[in-house]
C-alpha positions as CSV (number, residue, x, y, z in Angstrom):
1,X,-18.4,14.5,-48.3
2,X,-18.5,16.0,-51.7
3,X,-20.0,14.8,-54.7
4,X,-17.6,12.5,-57.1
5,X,-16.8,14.6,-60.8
6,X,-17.3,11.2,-62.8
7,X,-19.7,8.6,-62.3
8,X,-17.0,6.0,-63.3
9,X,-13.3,6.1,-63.4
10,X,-12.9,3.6,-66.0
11,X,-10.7,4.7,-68.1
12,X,-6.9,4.7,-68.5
13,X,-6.1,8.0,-66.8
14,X,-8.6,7.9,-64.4
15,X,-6.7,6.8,-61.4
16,X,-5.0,9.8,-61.9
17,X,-8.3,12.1,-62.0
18,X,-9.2,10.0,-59.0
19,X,-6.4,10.5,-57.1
20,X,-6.2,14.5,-57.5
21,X,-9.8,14.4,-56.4
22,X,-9.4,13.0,-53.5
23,X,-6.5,16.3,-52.3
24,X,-8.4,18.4,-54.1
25,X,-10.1,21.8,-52.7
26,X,-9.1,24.6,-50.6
27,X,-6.1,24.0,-48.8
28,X,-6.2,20.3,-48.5
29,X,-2.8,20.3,-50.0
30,X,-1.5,22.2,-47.5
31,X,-3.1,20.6,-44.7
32,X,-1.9,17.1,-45.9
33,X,1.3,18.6,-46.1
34,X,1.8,19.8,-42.6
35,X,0.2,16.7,-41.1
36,X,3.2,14.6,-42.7
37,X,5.1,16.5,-39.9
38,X,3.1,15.1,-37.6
39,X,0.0,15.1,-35.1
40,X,-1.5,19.0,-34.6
41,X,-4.3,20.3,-32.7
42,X,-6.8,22.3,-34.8
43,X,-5.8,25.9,-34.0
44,X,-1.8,25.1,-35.0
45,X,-3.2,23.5,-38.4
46,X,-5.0,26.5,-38.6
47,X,-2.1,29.1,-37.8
48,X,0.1,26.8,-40.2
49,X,-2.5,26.7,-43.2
50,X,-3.1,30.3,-42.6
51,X,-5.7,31.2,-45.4
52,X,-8.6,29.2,-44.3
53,X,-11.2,30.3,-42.4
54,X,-12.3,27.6,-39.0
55,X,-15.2,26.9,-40.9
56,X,-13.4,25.8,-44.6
57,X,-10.7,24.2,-42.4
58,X,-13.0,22.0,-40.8
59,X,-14.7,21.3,-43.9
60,X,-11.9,20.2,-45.5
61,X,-10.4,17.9,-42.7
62,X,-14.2,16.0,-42.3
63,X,-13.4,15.3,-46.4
64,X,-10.0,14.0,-45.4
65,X,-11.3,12.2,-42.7
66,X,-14.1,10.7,-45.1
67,X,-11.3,9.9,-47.5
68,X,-9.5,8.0,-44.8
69,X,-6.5,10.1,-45.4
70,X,-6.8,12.3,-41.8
71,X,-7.6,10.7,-38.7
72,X,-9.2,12.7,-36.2
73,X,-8.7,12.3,-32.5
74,X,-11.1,14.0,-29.5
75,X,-10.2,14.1,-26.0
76,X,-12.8,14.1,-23.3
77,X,-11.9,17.1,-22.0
78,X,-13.1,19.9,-20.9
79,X,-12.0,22.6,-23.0
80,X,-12.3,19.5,-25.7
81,X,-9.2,18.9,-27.5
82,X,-8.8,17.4,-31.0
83,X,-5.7,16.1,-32.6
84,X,-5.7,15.4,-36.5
85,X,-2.7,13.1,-37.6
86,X,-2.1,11.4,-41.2
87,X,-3.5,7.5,-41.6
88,X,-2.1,4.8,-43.2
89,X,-3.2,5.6,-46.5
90,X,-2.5,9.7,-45.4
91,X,0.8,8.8,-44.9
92,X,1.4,7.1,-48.0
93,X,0.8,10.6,-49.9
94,X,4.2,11.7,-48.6
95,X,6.1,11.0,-51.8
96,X,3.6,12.6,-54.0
97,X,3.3,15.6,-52.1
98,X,7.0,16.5,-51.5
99,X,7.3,15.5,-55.6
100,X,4.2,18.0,-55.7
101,X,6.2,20.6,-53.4
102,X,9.4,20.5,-55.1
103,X,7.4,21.0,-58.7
104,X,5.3,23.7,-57.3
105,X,8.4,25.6,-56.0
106,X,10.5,25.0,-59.6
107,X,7.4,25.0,-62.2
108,X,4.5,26.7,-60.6
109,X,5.6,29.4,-58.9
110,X,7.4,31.5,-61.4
111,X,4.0,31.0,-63.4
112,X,2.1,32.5,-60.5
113,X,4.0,35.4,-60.0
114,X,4.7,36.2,-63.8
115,X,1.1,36.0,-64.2
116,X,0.9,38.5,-60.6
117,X,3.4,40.6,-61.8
118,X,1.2,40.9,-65.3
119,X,-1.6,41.6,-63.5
120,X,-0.3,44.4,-61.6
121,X,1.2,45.8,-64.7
122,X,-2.2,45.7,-66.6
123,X,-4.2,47.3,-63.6
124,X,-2.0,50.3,-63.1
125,X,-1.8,51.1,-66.3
């Protein structure tokens, strides 16, 4: 598990800090995300996520899983088959992360691709 950014979280925004730590990293929002649809094997978390290579995906869900926020499932089979689902605590993201989804899609967005779109205008030129 990765290190902690403070070595206390003492003061009044803190929980805040702590709480964006915990989901933060690559693609952990989106994984969180699609597990609040449900359980999903590794290879449809990784055809839904998309960017992630297998090795940063399973990094990312062994954090989650450290976290207590993913709970990770193996069969005894043969191929082996793993199922990650949402815990308790995982689960109780789901406000958050649609409030975080609805904000991204009215606020964020339009940032991102004015800031693309200045981009491309400053590299062409």
């Amino acid at each position: 598990m990765k290190q902690s950014r403070y070595k206390t979280y003492a003061r009044e925004g803190c929980p805040v800090e702590a709480t964006l730590e915990l989901f933060s990293g690559k693609g952990k929002g989106m994984i969180l995300y699609h597990l609040l649809e449900g359980t999903l094997r590794f290879n449809e978390l990784k055809r839904r996520v998309g960017a992630l290579t297998q090795r940063m995906l399973t990094k990312q869900l062994r954090e989650l899983e450290g976290y207590g926020l993913v709970h990770r499932e193996v069969y005894a089979e043969v191929p082996p088959k793993v199922e990650y689902s949402l815990t308790d605590t995982g689960r109780s993201l789901e406000p958050i992360l649609l409030a975080l989804k609805d904000w991204g899609e009215e606020h964020a967005l339009p940032r991102l691709r004015e800031k693309q779109a200045e981009s491309a205008i400053c590299e062409t030129e």
